[in-house]
C-alpha positions as CSV (number, residue, x, y, z in Angstrom):
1,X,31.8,47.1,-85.2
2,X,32.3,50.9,-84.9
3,X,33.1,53.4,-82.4
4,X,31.0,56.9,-81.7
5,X,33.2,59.5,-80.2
6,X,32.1,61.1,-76.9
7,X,29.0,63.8,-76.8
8,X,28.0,66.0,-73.5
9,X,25.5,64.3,-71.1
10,X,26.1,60.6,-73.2
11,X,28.6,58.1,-71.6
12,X,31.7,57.8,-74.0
13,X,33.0,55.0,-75.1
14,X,29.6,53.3,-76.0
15,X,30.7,50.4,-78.2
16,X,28.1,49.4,-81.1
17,X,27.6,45.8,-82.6
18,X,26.0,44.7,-85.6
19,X,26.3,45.4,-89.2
20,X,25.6,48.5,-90.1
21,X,26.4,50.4,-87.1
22,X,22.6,51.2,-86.4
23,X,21.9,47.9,-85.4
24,X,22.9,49.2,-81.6
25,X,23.5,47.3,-78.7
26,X,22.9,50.2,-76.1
27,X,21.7,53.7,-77.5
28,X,21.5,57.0,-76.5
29,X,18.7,58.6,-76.2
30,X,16.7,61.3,-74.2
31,X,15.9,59.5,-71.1
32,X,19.4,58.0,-70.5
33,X,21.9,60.2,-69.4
34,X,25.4,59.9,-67.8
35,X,25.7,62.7,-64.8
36,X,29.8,62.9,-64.1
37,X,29.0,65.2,-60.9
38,X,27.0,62.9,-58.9
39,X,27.8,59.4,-60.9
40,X,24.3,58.8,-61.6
41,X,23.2,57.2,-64.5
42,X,19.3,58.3,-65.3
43,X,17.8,55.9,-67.6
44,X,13.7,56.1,-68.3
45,X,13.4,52.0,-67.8
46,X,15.6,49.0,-67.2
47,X,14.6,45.1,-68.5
48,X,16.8,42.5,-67.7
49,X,16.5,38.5,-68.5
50,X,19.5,37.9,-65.6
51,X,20.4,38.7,-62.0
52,X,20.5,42.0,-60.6
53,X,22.4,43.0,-57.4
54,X,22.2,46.4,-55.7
55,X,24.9,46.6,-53.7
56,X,23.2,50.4,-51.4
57,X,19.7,51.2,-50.4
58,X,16.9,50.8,-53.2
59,X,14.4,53.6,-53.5
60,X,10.9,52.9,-55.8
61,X,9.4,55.8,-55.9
62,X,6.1,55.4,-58.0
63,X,2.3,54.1,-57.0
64,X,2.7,50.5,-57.3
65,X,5.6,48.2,-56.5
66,X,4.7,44.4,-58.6
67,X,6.6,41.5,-57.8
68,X,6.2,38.8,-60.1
69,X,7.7,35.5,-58.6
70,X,6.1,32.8,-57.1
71,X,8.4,32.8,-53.7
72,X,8.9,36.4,-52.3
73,X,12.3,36.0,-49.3
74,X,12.3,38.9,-46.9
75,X,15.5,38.9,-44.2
76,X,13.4,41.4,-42.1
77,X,11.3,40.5,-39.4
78,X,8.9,43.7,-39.7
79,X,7.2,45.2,-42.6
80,X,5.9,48.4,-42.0
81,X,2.8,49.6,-43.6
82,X,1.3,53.0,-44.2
83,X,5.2,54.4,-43.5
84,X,4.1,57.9,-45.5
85,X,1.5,58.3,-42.9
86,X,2.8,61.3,-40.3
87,X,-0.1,62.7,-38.7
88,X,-1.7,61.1,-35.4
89,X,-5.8,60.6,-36.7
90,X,-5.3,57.8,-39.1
91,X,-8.3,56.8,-40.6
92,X,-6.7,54.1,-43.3
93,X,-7.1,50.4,-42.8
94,X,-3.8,48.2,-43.8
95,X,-3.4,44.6,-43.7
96,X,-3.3,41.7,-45.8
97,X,-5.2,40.5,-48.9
98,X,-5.5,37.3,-50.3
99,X,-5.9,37.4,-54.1
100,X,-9.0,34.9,-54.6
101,X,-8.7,34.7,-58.8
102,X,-11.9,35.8,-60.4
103,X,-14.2,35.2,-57.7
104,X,-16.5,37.4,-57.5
105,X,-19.7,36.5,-55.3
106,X,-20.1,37.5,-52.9
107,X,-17.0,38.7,-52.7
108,X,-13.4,38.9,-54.3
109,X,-10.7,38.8,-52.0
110,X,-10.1,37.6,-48.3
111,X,-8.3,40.0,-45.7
112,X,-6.4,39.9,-42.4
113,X,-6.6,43.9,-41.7
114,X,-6.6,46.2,-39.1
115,X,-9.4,48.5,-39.1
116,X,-8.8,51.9,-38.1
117,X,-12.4,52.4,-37.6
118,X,-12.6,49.3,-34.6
119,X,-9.2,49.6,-33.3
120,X,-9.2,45.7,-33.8
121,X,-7.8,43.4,-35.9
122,X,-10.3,41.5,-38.0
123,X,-10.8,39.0,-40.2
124,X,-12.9,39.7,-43.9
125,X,-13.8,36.2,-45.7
126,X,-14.3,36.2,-49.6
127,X,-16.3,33.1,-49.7
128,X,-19.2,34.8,-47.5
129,X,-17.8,39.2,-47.4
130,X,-18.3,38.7,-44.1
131,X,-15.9,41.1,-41.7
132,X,-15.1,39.5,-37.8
133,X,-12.9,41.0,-35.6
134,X,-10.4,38.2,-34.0
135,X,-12.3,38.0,-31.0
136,X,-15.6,37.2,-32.4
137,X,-13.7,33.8,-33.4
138,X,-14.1,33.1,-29.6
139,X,-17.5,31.7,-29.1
140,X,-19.5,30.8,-26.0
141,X,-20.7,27.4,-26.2
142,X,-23.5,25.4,-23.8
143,X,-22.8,26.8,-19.9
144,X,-20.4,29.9,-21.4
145,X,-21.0,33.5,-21.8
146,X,-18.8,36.4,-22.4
147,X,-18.5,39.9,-21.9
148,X,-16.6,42.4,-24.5
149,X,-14.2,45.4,-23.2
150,X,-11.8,46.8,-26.4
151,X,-9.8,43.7,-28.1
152,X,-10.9,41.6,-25.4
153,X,-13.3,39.1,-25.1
154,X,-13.9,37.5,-21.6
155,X,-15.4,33.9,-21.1
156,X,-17.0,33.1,-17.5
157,X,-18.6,29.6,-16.4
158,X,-23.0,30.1,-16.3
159,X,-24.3,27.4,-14.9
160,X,-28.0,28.9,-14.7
161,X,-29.3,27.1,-17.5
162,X,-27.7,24.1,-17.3
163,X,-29.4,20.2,-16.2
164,X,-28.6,18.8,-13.3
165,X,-26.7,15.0,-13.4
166,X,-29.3,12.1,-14.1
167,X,-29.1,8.7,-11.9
168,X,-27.2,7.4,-14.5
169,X,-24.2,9.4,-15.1
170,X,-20.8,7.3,-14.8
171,X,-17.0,8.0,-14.6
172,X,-16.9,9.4,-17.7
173,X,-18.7,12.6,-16.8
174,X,-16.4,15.1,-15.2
175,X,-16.1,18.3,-13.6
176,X,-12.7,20.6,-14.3
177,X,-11.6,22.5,-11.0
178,X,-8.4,24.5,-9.9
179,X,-6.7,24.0,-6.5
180,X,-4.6,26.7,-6.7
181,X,-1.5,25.3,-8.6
182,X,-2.9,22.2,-10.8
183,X,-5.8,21.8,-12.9
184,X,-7.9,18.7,-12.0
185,X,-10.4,16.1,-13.4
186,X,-13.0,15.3,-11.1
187,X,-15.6,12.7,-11.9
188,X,-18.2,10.6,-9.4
189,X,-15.5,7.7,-8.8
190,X,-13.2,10.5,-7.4
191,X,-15.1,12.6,-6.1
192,X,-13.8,12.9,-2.4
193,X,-10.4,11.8,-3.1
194,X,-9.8,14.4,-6.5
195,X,-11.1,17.3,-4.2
196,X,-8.0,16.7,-2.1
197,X,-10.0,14.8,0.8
198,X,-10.3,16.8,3.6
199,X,-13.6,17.4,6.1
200,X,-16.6,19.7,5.4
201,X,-17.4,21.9,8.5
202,X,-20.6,23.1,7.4
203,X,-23.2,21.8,4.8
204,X,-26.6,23.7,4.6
205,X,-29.5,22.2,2.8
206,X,-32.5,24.4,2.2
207,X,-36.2,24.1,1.2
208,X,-37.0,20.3,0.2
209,X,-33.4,19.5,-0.3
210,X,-32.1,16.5,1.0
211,X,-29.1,13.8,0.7
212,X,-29.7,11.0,-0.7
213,X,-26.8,7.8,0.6
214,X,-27.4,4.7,-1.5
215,X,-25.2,1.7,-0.9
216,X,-25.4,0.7,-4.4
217,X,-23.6,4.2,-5.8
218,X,-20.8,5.6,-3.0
219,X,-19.1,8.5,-3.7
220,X,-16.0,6.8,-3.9
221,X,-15.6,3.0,-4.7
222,X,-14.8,2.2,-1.0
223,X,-15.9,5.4,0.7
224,X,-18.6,5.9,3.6
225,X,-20.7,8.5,4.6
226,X,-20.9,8.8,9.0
227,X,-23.6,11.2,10.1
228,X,-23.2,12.4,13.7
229,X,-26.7,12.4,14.6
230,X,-25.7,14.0,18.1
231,X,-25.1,17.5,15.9
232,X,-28.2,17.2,13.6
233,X,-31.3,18.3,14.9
234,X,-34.6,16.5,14.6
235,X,-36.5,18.3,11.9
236,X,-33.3,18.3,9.8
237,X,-33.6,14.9,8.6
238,X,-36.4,13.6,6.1
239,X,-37.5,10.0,6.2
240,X,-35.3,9.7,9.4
241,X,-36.8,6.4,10.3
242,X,-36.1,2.7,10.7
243,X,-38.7,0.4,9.8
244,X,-39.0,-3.7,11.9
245,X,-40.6,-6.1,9.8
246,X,-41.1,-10.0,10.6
247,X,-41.9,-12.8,8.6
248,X,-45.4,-12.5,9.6
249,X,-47.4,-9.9,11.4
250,X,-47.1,-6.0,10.7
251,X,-44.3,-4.0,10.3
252,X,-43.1,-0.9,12.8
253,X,-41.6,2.6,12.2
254,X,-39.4,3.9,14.7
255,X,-38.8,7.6,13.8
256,X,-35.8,9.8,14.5
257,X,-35.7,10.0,18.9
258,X,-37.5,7.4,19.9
259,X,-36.0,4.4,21.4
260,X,-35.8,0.9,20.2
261,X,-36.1,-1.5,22.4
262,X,-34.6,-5.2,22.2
263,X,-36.8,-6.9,24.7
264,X,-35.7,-10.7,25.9
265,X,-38.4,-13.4,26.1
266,X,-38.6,-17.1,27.8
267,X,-35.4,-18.5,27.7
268,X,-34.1,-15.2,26.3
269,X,-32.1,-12.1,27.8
270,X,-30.5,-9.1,25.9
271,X,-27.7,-6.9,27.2
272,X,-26.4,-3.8,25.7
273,X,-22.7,-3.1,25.7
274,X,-20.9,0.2,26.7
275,X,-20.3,0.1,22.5
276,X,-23.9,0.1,22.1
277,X,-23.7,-3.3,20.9
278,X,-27.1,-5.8,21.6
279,X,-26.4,-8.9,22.5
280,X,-28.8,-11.3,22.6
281,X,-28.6,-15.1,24.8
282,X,-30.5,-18.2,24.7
283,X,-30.4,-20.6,27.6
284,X,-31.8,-23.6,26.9
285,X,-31.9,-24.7,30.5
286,X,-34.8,-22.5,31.0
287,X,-36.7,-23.1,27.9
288,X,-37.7,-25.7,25.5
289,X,-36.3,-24.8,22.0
290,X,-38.3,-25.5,18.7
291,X,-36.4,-25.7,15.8
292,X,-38.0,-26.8,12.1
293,X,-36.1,-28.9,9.8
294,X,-34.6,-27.6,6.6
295,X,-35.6,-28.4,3.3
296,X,-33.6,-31.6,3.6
297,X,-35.4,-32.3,6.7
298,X,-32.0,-32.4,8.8
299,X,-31.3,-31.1,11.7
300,X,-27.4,-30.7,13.1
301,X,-26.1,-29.9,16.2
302,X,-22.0,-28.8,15.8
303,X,-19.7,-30.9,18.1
304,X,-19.2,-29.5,21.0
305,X,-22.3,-26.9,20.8
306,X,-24.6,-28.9,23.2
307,X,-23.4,-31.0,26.7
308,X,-25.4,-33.4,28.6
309,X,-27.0,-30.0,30.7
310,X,-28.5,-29.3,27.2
311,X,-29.6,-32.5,26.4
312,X,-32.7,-34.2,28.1
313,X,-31.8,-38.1,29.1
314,X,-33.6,-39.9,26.3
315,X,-33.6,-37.1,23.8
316,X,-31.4,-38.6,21.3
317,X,-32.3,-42.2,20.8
318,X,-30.8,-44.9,18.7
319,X,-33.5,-44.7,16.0
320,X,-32.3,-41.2,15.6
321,X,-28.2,-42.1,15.3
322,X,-27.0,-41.4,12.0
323,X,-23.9,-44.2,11.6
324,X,-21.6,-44.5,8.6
325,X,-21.4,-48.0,7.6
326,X,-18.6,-49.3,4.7
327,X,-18.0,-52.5,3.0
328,X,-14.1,-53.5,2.8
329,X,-12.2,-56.0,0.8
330,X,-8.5,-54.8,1.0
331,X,-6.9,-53.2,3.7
332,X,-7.7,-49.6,5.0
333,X,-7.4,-46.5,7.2
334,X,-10.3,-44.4,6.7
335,X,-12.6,-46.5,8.8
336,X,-16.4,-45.6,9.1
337,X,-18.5,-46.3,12.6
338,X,-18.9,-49.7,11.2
339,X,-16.7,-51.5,8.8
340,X,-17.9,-55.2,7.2
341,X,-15.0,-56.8,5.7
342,X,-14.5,-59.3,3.3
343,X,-10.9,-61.0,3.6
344,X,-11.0,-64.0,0.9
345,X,-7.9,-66.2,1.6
346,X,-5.4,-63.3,2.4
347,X,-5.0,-61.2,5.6
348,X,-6.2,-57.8,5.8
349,X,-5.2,-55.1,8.4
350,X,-7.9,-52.3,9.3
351,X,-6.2,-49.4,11.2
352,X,-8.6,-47.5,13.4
353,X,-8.9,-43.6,12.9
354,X,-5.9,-41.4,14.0
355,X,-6.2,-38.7,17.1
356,X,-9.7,-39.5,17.4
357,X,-12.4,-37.8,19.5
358,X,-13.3,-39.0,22.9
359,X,-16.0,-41.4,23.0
360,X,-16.1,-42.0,18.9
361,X,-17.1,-45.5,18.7
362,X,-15.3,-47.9,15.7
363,X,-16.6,-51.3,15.0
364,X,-14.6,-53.7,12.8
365,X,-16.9,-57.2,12.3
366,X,-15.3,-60.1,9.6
367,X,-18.5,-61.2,7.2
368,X,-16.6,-64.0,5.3
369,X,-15.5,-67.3,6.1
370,X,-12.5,-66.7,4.0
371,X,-9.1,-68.3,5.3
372,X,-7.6,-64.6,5.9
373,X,-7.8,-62.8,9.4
374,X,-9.2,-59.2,10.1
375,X,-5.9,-57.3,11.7
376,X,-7.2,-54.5,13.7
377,X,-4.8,-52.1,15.0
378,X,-4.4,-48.4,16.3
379,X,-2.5,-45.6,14.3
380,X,0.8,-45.3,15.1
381,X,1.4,-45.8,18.6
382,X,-2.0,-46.0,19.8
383,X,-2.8,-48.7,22.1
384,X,-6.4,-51.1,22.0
385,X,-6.5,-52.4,25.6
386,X,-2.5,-51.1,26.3
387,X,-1.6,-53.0,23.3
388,X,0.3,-52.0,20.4
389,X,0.5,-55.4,18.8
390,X,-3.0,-55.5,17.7
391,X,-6.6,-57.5,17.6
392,X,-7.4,-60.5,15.2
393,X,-10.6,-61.8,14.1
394,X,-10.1,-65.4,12.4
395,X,-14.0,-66.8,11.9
396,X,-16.8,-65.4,10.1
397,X,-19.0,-62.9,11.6
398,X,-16.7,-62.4,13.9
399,X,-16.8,-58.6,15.4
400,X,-14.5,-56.1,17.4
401,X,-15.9,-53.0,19.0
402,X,-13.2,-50.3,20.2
403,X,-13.9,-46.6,22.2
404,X,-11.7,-44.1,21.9
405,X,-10.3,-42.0,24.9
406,X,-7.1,-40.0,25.3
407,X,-5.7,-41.2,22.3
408,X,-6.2,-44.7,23.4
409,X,-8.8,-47.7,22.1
410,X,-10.3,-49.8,24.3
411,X,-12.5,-52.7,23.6
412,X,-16.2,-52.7,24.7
């Protein structure tokens, strides 16, 4: 170790290490200098292997700053660039570049800059050189075109060139509108109800134009469509027409203003109500009524739906009397017009139909000569002949024949 006394412009004090003294751990030489006026210390170029903290401002003054670490941290939130520039014509483009390795075709680099020439930011890609400002990333697609002012691009709704809807289009083709405060999804199930509902005051249809209702395809799943006829003048409707067919014969158009008439026949009379409602009456007392059988070749008359004023004496015979008839070998209550029972050696009770109708007719006959007796009786409280205690039939072939009335059985 040895010590070199102080010389003008060097720092005293410079301790040496090594063996001989030239081997120097700091040395003095023409470009480093010690400045005791200001405190500077000039050297011509500082490498480190540790940390270094500058505790003031740090001024680089050369052409080219290079950082070489893989994670640059900057506390600032704005980096200024072209900060020599004073003047107010720039011409200089700054930005961004993206080192893209040895890439060279067709180009090397990628850049976010701003380009003084434009006045826009843009975008140069190194995969294709290409150079787009930001707004040419905004492209009109299929019913979209836009219009360019400065840094702006504009995008407006053409509808010119679009197709119209086919018959087939469903709920999930929409339409995007804006009421005023929301933006809403309208599609054909919705159609009346996303619009907000509402009435239409005034719908003009021009040319060959026309609307077409199908029941098959509402505009809304339960919706309807009135037309006040009163307000739409002739010639305004196509097809305005309803067309009276039969099963045979030819059919009739009745056009838009002329009257259809619903004329009554023998036997027949119409009358048309204040809510212009046709109804249409038969009376069978002053007509004879044909009606064909079905394909089961039955006829039925509900109860109650024709009286004896309908009916001419004779017109339902017994031939034509369709009776139930059951077999019965234990006792029951669901009796048919006519019941044959069987009793064998014990007693069997038969209870005639509850509330029955007026003039239904029951008959109970005993078909064995079995030692057991045929009890016939009403339900409940009904009577047969003011009796609740019942009827018996001991003997083969044997028979009882009750009509109801008021609740009551009598025997005939």
């Amino acid at each position: 170790m040895s010590y070199k006394p102080h010389t003008p412009n060097i720092p005293g004090g410079i301790v040496y290490f090594g063996d001989p003294a030239a081997d120097d751990m700091l040395s003095a030489e023409s470009v480093f200098s010690y400045d005791d006026a200001d405190g500077e210390l000039s050297v011509g170029k500082i490498t480190t292997t540790s940390d270094v903290v500058i505790g003031g401002d740090l001024t680089v003054e050369g052409t080219t700053t290079t950082v070489n670490t893989e994670t640059v941290t900057i506390a600032d939130n704005k980096i200024v660039l072209n900060s020599d520039y004073t003047g107010t014509a720039p011409s200089e483009d700054a930005g961004i570049i993206v080192n893209r390795g040895s890439l060279t075709s067709p180009a090397t680099h990628s850049e976010f800059i701003w380009n003084e020439g434009n006045d826009l930011w843009e975008f140069k890609y190194g995969h294709t050189g290409d150079q787009y400002s930001v707004k040419e990333h905004v492209a009109a697609g299929e019913g979209l075109v836009h219009t360019d002012s400065g840094y702006q691009r504009t995008l407006d709704i053409d509808v010119t060139d679009l197709s119209a809807t086919s018959t087939s289009a469903s709920d999930s083709d929409f339409i995007i509108i804006h009421d005023g405060s929301t933006t809403k999804k309208i599609t054909r199930g919705n159609f009346i109800s996303g619009l907000g509902g509402g009435s239409v005051t005034s719908v003009s249809i021009a040319g060959t134009d026309g609307i077409d209702v199908d029941s098959g395809s509402p505009i809304t799943s339960t919706g309807t469509i009135t037309l006040g006829l009163s307000n739409i003048a002739n010639d305004k409707l196509a097809n305005s027409k309803i067309v009276l067919a039969a099963d045979t014969g030819t059919s009739e158009d009745v056009d838009l203003g002329e009257t259809l008439t619903v004329a009554g026949g023998a036997g027949v009379s119409t009358v048309v109500s204040a809510t212009d409602t046709v109804t249409v009456s038969v009376n069978v007392d002053d007509a004879t009524i044909e009606v064909s059988s079905n394909a089961d070749s039955e006829l039925k008359i509900v109860d109650g739906g024709v009286g004896t004023t309908q009916l001419a004496n004779g017109s339902v015979t017994e031939a034509k009397r369709d009776r139930t008839v059951d077999t019965h070998t234990v006792s029951s209550t669901s009796l048919s017009d006519i019941n044959l029972v069987t009793t064998g050696a014990s007693n069997l009770t038969m209870t005639l139909p509850a509330d029955p109708t007026d003039g239904q007719i029951v008959t109970v006959k005993k078909i064995d000569n079995g030692a057991g007796e045929v009890i016939i009786q009403g339900d409940s409280s009904d009577p047969i002949d003011g009796a609740t205690s019942g009827k018996r039939l001991y003997y083969q072939y044997e028979s009882l024949t009750c009509v109801a009335n008021s609740d009551e059985w009598y025997i005939i």
